[in-house]
N, C-alpha and C positions, 0 to 999 in steps of 0.2 A: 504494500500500500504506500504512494506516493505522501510526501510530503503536504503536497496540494491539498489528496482528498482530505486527509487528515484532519488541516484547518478550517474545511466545508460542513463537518460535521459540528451539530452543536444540538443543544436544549436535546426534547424526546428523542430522536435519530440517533446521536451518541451514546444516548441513556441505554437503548434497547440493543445498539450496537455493543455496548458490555455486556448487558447481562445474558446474549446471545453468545458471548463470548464464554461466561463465566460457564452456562449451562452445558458447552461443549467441554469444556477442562472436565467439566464436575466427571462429566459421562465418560471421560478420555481417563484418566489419571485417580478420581474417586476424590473426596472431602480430606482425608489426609494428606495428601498430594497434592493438593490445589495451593497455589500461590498468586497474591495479586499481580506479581510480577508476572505470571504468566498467561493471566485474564488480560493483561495492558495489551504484552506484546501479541496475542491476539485478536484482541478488537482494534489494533493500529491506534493504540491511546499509551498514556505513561499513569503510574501509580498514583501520584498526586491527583491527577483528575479521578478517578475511581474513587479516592479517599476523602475525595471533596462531596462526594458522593453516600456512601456509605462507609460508617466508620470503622468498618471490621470485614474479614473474611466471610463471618456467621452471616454479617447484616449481608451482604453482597451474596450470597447464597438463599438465602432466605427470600430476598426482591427477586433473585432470577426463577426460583423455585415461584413465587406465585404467579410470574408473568406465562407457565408452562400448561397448568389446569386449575386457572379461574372459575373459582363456583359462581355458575350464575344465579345472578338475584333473581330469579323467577323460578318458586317456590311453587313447584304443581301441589294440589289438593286432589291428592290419591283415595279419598271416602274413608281412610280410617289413621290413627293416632299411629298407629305401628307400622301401616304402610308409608306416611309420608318420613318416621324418623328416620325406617330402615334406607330409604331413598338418600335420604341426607345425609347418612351416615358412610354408606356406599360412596357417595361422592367424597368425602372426605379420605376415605380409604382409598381410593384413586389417587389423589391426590399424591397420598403417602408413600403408592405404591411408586409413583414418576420419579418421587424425590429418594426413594431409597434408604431402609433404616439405618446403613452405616453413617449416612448422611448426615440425619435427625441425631445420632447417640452424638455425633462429632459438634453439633451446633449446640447443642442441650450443654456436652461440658463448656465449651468456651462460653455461656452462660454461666456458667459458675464461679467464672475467674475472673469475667470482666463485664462493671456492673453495663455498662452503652451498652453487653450486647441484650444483658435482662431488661434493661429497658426497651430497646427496638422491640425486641421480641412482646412485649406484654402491649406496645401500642399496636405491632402488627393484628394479636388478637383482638384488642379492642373495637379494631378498624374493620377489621373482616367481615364480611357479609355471612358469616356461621347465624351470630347473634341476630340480622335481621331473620335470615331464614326460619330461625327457633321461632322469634314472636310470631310466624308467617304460621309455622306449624300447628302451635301451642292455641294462637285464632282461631284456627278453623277447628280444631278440637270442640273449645269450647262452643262455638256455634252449633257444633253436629251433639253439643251435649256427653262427650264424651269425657272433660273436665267442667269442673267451675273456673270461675275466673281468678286468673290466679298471677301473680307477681311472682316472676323468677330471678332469682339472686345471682350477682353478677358470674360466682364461682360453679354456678349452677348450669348459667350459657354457656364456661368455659368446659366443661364438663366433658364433653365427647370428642372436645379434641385433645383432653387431655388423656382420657382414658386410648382411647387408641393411638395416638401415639406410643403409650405405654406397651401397649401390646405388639406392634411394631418393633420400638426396641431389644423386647423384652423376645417375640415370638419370631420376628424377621415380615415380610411382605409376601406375596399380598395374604392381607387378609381374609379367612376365607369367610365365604355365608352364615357360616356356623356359628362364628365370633360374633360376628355383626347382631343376627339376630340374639345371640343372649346377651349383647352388651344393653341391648333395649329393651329385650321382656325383664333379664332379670336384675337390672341396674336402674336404666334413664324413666323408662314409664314409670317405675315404683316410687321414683323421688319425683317426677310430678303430681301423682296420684296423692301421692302424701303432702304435697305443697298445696298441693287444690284442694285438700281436706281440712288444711288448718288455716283455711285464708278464710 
């Protein structure tokens, strides 16, 4: 890549130009092997610009990881409580499955160590369309009469992506039907059922 193209690239073009970069390293070489240095010299960029970017390897993993399978905001209404979580949940596990559990264990510890990457990571949750999905869910429940109305606590929305994650690390990808379906009969309905009980 020319010098020329180089300075032609700017704002979102650049941006997607890295993390199209990063996503190929990730795939080439794996999360321990990844290096910014070699995200740069791939997307025809330098460190400092990447860094001006994202403050971390994680965070820089994490942005290209969501730009790959986007859950989209359009939340079908499948006629029952367990057919729309399992749908949701399923998506989430795609997700997991693109990005790979060595991946996830490797961004989880540099989480530990360094606090920008616990932050990134807890506003990427906060931001995710998971939590609108859930209220989307948890609606149309209640409508169909399947719960009361019920107020769910923030650690409550975080819930299924926290749980499958876990099992991911824990069991490796993909996740099969099996999990899915008991992580919602016998986990996520139960703690709504009991929220909509005591509201």
């Amino acid at each position: 890549m020319t010098e020329t193209t180089r300075t032609r690239r700017r704002g979102p073009e650049l941006e997607q130009a890295i993390l199209d970069a990063a996503w190929a390293e990730l795939r080439d070489v794996g999360y321990p092997a990844l290096t910014i240095e070699a995200v740069a010299k791939r997307a025809g960029t330098s460190k400092p610009v990447i860094y001006r970017r994202w403050p971390s390897r994680a965070a820089l993993v994490v942005a290209a990881w969501a730009t790959r399978r986007p859950i989209s905001e359009e939340t079908p209404d499948l006629g029952t409580l367990r057919a729309d979580l399992l749908w949701l949940f399923t998506r989430i596990a795609m997700r997991m499955d693109a990005m790979m559990s060595q991946t996830i264990a490797g961004v989880m510890a540099e989480a530990f160590k360094h606090p920008e990457v616990q932050t990134f990571l807890r506003e990427r949750m906060d931001s995710a369309p998971l939590s609108k999905s859930l209220w989307t869910i948890v609606d149309n429940a209640v409508a169909r009469g399947e719960l009361s109305p019920v107020v769910i606590p923030r650690r409550v929305l975080q819930l299924p992506l926290n749980l499958l994650r876990s099992e991911a690390i824990m069991c490796g990808t993909p996740l099969s039907d099996e999990v899915l379906g008991s992580i919602v009969d016998d986990v996520y309905i139960p703690i709504l059922k009991g929220l909509s009980l005591s509201q």
